[in-house]
PyMOL Python script that loads the backbone (N, CA, C, O; Angstrom):
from pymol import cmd

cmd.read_pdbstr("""\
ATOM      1  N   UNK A   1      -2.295  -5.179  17.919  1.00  0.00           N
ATOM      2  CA  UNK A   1      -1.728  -4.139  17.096  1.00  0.00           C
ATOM      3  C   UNK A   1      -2.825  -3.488  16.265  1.00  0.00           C
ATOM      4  O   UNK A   1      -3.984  -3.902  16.317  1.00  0.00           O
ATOM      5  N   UNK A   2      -2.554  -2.747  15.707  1.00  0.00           N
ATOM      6  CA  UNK A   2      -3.381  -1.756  15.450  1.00  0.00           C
ATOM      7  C   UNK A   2      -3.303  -1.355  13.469  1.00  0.00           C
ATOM      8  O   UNK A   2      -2.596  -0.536  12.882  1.00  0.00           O
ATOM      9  N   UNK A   3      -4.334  -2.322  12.928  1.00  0.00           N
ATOM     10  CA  UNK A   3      -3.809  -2.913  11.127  1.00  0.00           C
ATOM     11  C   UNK A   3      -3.919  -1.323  10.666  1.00  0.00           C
ATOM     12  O   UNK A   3      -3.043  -0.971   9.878  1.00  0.00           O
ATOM     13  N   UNK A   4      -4.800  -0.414  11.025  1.00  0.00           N
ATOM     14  CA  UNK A   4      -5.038   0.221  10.411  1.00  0.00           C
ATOM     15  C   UNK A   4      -3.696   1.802  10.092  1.00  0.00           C
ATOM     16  O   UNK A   4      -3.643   2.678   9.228  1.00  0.00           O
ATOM     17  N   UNK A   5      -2.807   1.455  11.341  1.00  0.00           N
ATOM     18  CA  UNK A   5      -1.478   2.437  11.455  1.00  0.00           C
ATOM     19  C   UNK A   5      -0.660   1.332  10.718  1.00  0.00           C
ATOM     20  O   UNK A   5       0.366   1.737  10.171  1.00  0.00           O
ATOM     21  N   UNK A   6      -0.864   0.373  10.642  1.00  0.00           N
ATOM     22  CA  UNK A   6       0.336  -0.389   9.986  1.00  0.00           C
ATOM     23  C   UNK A   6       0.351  -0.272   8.304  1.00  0.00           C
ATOM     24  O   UNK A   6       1.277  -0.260   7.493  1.00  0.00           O
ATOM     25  N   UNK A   7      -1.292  -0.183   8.148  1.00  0.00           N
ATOM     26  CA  UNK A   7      -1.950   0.000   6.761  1.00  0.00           C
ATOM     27  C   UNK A   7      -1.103   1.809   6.281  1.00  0.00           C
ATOM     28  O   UNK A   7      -0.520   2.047   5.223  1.00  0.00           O
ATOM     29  N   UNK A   8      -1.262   2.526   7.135  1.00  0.00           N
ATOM     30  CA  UNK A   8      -0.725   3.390   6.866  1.00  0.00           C
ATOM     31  C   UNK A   8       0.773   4.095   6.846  1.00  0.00           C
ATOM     32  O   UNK A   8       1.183   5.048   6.184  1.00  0.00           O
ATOM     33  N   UNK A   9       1.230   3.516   7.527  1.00  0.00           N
ATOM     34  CA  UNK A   9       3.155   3.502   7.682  1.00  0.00           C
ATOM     35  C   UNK A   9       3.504   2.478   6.604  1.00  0.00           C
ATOM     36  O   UNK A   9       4.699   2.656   6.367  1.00  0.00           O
ATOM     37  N   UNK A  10       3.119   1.671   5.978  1.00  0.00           N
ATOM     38  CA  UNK A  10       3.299   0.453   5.025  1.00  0.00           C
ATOM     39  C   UNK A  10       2.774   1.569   3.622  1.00  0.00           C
ATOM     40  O   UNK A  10       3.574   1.499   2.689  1.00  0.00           O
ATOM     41  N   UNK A  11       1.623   2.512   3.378  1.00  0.00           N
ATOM     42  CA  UNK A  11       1.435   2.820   2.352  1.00  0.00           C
ATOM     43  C   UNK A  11       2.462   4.272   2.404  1.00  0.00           C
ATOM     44  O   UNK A  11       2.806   4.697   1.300  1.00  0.00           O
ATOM     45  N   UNK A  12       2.781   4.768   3.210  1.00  0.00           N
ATOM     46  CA  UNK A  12       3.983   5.625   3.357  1.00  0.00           C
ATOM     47  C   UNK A  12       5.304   5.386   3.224  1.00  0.00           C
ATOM     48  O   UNK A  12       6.064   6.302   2.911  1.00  0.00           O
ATOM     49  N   UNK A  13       5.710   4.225   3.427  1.00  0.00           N
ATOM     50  CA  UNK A  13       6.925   3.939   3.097  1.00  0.00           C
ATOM     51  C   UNK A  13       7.285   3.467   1.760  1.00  0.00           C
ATOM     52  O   UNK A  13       8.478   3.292   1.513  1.00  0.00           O
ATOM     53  N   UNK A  14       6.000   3.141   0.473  1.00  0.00           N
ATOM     54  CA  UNK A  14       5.933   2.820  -0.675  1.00  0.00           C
ATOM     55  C   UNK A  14       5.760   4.566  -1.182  1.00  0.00           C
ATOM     56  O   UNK A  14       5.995   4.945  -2.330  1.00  0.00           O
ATOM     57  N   UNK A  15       5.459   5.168  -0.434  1.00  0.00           N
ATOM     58  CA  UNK A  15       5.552   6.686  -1.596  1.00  0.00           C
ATOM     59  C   UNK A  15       6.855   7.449  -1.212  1.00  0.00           C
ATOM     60  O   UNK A  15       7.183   8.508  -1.748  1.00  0.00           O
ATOM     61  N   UNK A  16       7.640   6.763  -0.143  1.00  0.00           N
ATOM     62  CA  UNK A  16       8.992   6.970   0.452  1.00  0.00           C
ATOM     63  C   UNK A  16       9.809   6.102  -0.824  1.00  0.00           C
ATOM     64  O   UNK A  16      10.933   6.592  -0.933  1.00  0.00           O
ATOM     65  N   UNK A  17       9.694   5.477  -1.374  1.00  0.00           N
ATOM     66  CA  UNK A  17      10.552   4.687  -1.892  1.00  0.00           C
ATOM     67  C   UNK A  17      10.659   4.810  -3.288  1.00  0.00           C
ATOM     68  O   UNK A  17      11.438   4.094  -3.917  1.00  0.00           O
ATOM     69  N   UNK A  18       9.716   5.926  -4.007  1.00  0.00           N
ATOM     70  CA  UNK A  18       9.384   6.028  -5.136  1.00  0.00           C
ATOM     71  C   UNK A  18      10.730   7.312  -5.702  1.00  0.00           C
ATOM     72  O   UNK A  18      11.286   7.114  -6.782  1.00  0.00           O
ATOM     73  N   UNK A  19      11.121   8.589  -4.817  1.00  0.00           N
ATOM     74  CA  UNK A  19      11.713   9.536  -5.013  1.00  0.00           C
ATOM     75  C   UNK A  19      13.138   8.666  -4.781  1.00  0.00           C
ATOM     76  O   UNK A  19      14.107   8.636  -5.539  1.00  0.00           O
ATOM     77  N   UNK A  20      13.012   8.170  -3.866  1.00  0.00           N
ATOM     78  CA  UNK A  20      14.507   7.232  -3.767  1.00  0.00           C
ATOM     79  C   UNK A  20      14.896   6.331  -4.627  1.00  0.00           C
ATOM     80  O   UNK A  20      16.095   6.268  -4.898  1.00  0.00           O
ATOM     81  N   UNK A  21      14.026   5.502  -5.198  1.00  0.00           N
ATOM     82  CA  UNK A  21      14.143   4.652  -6.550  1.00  0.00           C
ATOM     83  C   UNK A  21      14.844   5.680  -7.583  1.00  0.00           C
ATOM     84  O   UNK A  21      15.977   5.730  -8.062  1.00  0.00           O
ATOM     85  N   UNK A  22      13.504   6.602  -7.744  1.00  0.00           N
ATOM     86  CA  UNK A  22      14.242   7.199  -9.327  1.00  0.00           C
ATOM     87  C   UNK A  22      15.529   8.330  -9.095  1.00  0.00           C
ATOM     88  O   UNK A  22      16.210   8.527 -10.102  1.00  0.00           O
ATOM     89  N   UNK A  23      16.011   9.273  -7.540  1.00  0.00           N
ATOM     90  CA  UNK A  23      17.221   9.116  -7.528  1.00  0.00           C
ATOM     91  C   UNK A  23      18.317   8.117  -7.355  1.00  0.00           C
ATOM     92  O   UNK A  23      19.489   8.479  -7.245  1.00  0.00           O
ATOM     93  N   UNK A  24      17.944   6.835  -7.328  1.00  0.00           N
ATOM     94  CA  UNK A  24      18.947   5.645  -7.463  1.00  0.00           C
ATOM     95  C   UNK A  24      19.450   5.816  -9.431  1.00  0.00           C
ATOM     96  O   UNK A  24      20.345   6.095 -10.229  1.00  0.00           O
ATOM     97  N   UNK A  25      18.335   5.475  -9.289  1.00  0.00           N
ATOM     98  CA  UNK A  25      18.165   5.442 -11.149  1.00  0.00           C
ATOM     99  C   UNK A  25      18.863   6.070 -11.874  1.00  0.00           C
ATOM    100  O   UNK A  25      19.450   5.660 -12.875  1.00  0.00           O
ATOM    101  N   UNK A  26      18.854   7.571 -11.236  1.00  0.00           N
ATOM    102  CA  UNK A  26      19.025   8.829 -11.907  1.00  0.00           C
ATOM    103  C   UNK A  26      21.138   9.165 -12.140  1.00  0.00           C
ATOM    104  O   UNK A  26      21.757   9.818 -12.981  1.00  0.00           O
ATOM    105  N   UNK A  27      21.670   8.209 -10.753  1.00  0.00           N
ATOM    106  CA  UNK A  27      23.142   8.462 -10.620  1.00  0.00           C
ATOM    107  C   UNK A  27      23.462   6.795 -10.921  1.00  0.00           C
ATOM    108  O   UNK A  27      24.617   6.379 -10.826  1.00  0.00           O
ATOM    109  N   UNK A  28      22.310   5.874 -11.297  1.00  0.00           N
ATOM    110  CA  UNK A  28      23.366   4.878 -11.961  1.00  0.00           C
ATOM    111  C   UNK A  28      23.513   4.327 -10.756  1.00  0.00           C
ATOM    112  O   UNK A  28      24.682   3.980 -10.588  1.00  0.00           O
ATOM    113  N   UNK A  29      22.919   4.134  -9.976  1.00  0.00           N
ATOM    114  CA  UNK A  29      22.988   3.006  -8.703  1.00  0.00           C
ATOM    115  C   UNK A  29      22.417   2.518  -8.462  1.00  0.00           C
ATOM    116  O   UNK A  29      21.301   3.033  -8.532  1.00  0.00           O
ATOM    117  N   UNK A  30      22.452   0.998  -7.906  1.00  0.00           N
ATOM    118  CA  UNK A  30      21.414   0.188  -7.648  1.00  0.00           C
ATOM    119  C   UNK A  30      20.681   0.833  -6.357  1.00  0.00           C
ATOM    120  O   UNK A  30      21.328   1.231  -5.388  1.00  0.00           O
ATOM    121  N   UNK A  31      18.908   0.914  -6.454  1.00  0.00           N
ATOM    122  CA  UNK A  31      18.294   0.980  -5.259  1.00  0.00           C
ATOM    123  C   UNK A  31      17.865   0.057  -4.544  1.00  0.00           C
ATOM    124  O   UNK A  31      16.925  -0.707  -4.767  1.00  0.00           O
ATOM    125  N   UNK A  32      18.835   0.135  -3.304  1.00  0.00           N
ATOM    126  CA  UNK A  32      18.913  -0.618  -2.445  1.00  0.00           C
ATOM    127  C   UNK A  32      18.002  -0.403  -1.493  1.00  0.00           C
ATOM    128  O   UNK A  32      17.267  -1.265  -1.010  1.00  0.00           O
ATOM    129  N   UNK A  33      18.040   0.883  -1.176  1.00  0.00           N
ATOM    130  CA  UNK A  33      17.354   1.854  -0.049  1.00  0.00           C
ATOM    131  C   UNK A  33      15.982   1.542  -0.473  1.00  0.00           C
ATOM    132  O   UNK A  33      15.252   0.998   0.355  1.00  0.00           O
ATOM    133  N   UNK A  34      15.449   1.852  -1.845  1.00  0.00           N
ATOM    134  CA  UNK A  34      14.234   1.711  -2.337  1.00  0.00           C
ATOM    135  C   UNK A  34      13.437  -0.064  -2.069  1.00  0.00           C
ATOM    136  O   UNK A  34      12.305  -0.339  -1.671  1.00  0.00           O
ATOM    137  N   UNK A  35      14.597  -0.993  -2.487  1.00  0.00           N
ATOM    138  CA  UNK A  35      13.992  -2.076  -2.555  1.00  0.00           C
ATOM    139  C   UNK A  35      13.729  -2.540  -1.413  1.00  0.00           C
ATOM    140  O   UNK A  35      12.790  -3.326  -1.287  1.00  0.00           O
ATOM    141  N   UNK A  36      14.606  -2.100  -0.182  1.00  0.00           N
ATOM    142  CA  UNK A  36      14.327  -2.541   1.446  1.00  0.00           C
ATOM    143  C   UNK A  36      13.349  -1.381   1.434  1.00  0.00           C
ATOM    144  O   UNK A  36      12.702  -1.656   0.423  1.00  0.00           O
ATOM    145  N   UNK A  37      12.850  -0.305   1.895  1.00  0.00           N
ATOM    146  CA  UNK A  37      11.304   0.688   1.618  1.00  0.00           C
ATOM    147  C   UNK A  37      10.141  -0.339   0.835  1.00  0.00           C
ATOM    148  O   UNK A  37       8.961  -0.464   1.163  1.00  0.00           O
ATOM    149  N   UNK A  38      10.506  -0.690   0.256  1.00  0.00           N
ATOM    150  CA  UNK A  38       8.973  -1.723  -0.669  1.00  0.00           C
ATOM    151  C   UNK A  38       8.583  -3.065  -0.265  1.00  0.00           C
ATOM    152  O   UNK A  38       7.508  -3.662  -0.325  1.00  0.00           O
ATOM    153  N   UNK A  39      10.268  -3.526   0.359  1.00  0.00           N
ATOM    154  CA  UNK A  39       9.297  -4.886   1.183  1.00  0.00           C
ATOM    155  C   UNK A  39       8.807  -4.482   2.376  1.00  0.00           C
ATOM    156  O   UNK A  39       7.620  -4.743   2.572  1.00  0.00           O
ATOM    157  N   UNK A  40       9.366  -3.949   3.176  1.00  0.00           N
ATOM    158  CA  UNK A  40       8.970  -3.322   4.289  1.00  0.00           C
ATOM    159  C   UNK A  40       7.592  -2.948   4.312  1.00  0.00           C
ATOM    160  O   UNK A  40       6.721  -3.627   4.855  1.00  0.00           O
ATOM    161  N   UNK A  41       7.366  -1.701   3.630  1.00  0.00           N
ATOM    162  CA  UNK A  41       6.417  -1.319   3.430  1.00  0.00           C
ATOM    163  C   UNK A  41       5.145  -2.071   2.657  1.00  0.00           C
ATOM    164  O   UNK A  41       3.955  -1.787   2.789  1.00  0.00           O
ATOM    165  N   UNK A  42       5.571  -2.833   2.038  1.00  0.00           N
ATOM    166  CA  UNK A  42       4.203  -3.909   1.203  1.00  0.00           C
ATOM    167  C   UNK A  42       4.241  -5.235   2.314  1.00  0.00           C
ATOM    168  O   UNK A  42       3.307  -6.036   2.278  1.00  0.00           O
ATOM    169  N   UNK A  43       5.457  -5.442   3.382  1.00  0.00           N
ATOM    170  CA  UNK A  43       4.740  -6.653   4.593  1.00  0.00           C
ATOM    171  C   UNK A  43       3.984  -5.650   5.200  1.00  0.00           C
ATOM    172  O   UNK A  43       2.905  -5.603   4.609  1.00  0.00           O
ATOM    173  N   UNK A  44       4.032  -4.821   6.101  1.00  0.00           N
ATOM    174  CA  UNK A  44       3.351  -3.755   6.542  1.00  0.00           C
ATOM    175  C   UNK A  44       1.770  -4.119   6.076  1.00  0.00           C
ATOM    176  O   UNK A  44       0.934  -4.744   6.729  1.00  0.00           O
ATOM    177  N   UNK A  45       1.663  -3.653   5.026  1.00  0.00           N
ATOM    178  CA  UNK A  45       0.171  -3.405   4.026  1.00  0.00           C
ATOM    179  C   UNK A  45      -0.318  -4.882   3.946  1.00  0.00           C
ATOM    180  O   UNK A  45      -1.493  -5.057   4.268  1.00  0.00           O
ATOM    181  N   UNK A  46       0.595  -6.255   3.467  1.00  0.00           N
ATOM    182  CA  UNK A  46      -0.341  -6.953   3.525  1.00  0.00           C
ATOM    183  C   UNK A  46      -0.644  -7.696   4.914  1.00  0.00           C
ATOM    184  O   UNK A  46      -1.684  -8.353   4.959  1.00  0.00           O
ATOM    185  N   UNK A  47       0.220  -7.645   6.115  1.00  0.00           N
ATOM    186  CA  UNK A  47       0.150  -7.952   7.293  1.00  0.00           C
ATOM    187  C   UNK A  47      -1.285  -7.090   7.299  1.00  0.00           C
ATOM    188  O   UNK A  47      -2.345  -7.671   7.066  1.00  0.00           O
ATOM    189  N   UNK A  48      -1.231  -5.650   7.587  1.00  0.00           N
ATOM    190  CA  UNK A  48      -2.596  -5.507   8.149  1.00  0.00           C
ATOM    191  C   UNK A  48      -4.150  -5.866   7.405  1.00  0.00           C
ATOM    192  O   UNK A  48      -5.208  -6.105   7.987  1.00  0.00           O
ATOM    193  N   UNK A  49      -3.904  -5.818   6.045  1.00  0.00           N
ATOM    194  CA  UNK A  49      -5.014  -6.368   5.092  1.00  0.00           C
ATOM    195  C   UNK A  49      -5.115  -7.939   5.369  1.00  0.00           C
ATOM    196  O   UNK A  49      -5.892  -8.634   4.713  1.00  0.00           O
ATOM    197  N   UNK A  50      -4.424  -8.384   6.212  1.00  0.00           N
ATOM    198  CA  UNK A  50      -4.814 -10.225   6.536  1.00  0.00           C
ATOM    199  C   UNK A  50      -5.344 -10.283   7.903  1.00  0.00           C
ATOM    200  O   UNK A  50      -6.199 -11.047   8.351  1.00  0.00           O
ATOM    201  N   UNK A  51      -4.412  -8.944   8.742  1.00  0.00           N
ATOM    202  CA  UNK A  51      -5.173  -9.417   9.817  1.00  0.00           C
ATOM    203  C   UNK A  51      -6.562  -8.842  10.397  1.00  0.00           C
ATOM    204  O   UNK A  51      -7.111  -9.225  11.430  1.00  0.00           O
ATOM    205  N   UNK A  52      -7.079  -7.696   9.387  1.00  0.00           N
ATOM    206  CA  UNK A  52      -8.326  -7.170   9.445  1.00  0.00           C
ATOM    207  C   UNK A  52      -9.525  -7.868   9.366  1.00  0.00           C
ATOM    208  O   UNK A  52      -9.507  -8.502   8.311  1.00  0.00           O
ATOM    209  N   UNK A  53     -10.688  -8.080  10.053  1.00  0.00           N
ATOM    210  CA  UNK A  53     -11.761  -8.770   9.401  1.00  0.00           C
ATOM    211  C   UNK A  53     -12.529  -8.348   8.625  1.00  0.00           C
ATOM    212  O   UNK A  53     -13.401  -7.509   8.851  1.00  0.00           O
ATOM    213  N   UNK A  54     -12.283  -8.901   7.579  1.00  0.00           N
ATOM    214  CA  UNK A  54     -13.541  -8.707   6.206  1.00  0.00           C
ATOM    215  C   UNK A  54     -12.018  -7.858   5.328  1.00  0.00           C
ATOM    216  O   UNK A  54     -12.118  -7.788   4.103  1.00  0.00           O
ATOM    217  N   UNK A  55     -10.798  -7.306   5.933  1.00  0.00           N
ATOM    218  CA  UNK A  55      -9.697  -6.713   4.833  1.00  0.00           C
ATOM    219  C   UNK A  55     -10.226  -5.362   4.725  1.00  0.00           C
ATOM    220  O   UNK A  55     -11.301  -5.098   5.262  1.00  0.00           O
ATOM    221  N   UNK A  56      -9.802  -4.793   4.308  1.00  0.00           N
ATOM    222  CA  UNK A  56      -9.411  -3.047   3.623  1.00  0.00           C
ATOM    223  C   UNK A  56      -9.909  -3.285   2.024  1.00  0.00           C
ATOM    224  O   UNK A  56      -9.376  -4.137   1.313  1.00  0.00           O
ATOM    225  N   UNK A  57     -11.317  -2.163   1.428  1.00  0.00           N
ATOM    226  CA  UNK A  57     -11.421  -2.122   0.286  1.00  0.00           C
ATOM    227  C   UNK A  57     -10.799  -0.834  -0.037  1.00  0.00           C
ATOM    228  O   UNK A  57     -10.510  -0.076   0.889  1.00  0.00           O
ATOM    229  N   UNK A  58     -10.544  -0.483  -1.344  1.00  0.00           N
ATOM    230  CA  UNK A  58      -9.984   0.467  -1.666  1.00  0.00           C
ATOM    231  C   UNK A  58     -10.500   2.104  -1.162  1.00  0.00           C
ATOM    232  O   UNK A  58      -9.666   2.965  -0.883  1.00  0.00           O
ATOM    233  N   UNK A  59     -12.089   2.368  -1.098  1.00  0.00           N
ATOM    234  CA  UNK A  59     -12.514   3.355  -0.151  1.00  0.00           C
ATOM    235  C   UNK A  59     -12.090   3.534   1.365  1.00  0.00           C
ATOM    236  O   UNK A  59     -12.290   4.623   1.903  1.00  0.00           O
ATOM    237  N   UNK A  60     -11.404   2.302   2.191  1.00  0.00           N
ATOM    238  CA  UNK A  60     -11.437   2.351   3.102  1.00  0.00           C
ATOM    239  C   UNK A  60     -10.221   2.849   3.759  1.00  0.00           C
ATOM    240  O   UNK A  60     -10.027   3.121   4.944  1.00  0.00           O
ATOM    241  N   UNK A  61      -9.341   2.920   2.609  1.00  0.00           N
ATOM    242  CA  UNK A  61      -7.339   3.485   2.654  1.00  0.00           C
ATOM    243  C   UNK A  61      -7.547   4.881   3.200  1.00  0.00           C
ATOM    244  O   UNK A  61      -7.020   5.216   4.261  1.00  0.00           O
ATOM    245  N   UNK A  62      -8.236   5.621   2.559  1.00  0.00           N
ATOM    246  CA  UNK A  62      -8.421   7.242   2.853  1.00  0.00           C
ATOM    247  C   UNK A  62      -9.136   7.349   4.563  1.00  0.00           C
ATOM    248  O   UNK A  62      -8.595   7.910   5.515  1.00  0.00           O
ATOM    249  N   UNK A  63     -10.075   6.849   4.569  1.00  0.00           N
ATOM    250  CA  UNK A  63     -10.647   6.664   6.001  1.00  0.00           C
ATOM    251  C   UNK A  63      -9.611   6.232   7.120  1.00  0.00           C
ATOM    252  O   UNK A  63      -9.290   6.794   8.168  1.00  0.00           O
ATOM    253  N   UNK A  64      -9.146   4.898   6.474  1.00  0.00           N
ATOM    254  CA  UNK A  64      -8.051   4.901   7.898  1.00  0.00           C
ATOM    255  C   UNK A  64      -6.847   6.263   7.906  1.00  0.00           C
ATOM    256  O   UNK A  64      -6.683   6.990   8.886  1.00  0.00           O
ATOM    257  N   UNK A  65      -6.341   6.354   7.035  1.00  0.00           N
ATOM    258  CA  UNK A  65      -5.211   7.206   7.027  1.00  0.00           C
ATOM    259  C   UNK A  65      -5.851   9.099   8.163  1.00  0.00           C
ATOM    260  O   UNK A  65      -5.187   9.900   8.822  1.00  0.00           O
ATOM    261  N   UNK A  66      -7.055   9.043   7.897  1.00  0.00           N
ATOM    262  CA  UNK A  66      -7.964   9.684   8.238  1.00  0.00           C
ATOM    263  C   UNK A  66      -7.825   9.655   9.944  1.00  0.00           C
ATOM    264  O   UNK A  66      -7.411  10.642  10.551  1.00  0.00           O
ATOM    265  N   UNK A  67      -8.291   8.185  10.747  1.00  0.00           N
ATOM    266  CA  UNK A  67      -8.166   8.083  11.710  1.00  0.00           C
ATOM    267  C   UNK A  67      -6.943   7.943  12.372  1.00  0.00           C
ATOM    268  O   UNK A  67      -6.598   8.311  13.495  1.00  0.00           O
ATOM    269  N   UNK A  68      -6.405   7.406  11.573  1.00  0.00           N
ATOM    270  CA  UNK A  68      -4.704   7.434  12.149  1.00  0.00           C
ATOM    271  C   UNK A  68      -4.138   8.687  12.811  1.00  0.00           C
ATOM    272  O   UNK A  68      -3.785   8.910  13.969  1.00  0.00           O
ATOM    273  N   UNK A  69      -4.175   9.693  11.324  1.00  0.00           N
ATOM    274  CA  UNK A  69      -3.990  11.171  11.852  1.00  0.00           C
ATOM    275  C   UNK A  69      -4.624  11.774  12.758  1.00  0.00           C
ATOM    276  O   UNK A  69      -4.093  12.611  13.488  1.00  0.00           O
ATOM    277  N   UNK A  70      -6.134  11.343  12.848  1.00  0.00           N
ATOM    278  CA  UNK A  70      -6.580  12.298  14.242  1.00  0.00           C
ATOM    279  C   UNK A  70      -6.850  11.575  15.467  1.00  0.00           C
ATOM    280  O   UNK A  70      -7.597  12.097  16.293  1.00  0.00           O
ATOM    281  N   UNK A  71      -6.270  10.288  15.718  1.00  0.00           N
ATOM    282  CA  UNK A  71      -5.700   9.721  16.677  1.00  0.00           C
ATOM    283  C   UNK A  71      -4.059   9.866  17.571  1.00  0.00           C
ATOM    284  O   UNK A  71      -3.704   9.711  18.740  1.00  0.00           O
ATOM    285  N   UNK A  72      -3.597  10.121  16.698  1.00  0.00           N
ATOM    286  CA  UNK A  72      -1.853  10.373  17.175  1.00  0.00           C
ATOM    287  C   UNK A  72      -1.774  11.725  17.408  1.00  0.00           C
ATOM    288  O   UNK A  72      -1.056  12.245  18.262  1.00  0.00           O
ATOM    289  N   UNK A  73      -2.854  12.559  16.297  1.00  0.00           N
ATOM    290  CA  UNK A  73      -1.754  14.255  16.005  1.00  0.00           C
ATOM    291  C   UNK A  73      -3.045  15.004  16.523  1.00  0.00           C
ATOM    292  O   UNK A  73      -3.054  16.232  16.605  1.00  0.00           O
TER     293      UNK A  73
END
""", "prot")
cmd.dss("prot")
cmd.show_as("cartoon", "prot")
cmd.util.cbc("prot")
cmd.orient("prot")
């Protein structure tokens, strides 16, 4: 598998979950939607940061997200 699309669908589904949280918030409902988006998305992120060798430093988030996109699109 491929850590570095997982690194990136895992850090996408945590900025997916942020607009959905605070409309949970906003009508007084529990976010449900949000809290399944954050585990999801944070196994995602730390699955591929374990199975990388040497891990993902923080310069290296932008780079993959980088290759991801001009690999698929």
């Amino acid at each position: 598998m491929d850590t570095d699309l997982f690194l990136v669908i895992g850090v996408a589904l945590l900025v997916l979950a942020l607009p959905t949280m605070i409309g949970a918030f906003s009508e007084s409902r529990p976010p449900r939607v949000a809290a399944v988006l954050v585990v999801i998305g944070g196994g995602m992120i730390v699955w591929a940061v374990t199975q990388k060798t040497g891990g993902y430093a923080w310069d290296d988030i932008p780079q993959a997200l980088v290759r991801v996109i001009g690999r698929y699109f």
